[in-house]
N, C-alpha and C positions, 0 to 999 in steps of 0.2 A: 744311726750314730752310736748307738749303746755298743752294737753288736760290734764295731768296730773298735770300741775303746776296751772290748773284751778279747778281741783276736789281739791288739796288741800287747795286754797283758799275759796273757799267756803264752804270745812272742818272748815276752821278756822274761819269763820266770823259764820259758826255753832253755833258752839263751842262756842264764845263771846256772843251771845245772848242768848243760852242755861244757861249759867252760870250766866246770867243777869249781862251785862256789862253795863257799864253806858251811854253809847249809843250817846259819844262824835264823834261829826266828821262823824260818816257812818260807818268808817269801820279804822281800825287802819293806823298808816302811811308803821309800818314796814311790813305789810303785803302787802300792796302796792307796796310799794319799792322790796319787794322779791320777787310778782311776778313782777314784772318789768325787775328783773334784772333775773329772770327766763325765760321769754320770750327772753330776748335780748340772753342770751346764747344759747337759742334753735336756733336763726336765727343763730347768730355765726357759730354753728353747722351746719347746712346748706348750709351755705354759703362756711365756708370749707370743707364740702365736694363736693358741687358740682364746687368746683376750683379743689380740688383732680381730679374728673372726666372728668372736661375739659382740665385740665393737661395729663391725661392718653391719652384722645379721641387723643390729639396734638401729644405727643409720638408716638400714632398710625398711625397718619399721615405723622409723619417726615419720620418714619422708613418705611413706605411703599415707601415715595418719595425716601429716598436713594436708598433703593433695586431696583425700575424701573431705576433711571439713572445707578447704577451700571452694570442692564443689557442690561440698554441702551448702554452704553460705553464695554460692553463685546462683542456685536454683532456688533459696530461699528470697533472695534478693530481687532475682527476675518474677516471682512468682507475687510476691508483694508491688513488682513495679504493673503486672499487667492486672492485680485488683486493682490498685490506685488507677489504671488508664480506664480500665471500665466505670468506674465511679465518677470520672471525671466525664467520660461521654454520656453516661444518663443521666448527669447533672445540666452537662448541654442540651443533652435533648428536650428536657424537660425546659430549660432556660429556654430555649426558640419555640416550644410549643406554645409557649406563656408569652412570649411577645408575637404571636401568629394571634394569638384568643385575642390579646389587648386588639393586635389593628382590626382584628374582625368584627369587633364590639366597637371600638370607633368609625368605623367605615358604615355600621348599620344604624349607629346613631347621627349618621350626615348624612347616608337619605332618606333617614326619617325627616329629619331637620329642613330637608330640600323639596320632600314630596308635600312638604304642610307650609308652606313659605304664607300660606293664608294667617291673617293676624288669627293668636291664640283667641276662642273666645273670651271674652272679660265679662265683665257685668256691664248693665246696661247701663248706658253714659247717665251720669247725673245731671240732672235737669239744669239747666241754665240757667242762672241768678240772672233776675232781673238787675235790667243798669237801674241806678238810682238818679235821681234828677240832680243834678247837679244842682248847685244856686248857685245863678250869678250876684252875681254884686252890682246893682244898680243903683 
């Protein structure tokens, strides 16, 4: 774009001495001034675009960085759900082991209970009170 607003000035100052211009100054002001203000718009140009592109490259960065912590935070997530699941099955396991002992301990306390059905020994019966004689009343 510069290189173009350089061919047309030099078009133009052509052009003024071809036509035999009066050869005030060098070279006119307003053609100075326009490429002037032609170069300054080509930087402009430039300038926004290479903000557009460092705009974009940033974008590209953010959005990468979101995706890693997201799967960062998806594998930290699943990673804590399958401690929790294992904790929770040797909780159970252990929970059914402990109600297997209790019936095993009650089942061998009923046929102990069952194989001894004979009365516990006690001490030996206390002697039998004599009856007393009653008095009648005569």
């Amino acid at each position: 774009m510069c290189l173009f607003a350089v061919t047309a000035l030099l078009a133009g100052c052509g052009e003024s001495k071809i036509e035999g211009g009066s050869g005030e100054g060098g070279g006119s002001p307003q053609t100075e001034e326009a490429t002037e203000h032609a170069e300054e718009a080509a930087q402009k140009r430039e300038e926004t675009a290479e903000i557009a592109r460092d705009r974009e490259v940033l974008s590209e960065i953010e959005s990468k960085k979101r995706e890693e912590t997201a799967e960062a935070t998806a594998k930290r997530r699943e990673h804590e759900a399958s401690v929790k699941a294992k904790h929770l099955q040797e909780a159970s396991t252990k929970a059914a082991k402990a109600l297997e002992e209790h019936a095993r301990k009650q089942a061998t306390t009923r046929e102990h209970q069952a194989t001894s059905k004979a009365p516990p020994p006690s001490k030996a019966p206390a002697p039998a009170k004599p009856e007393r004689p009653v008095a009648h009343a005569e």
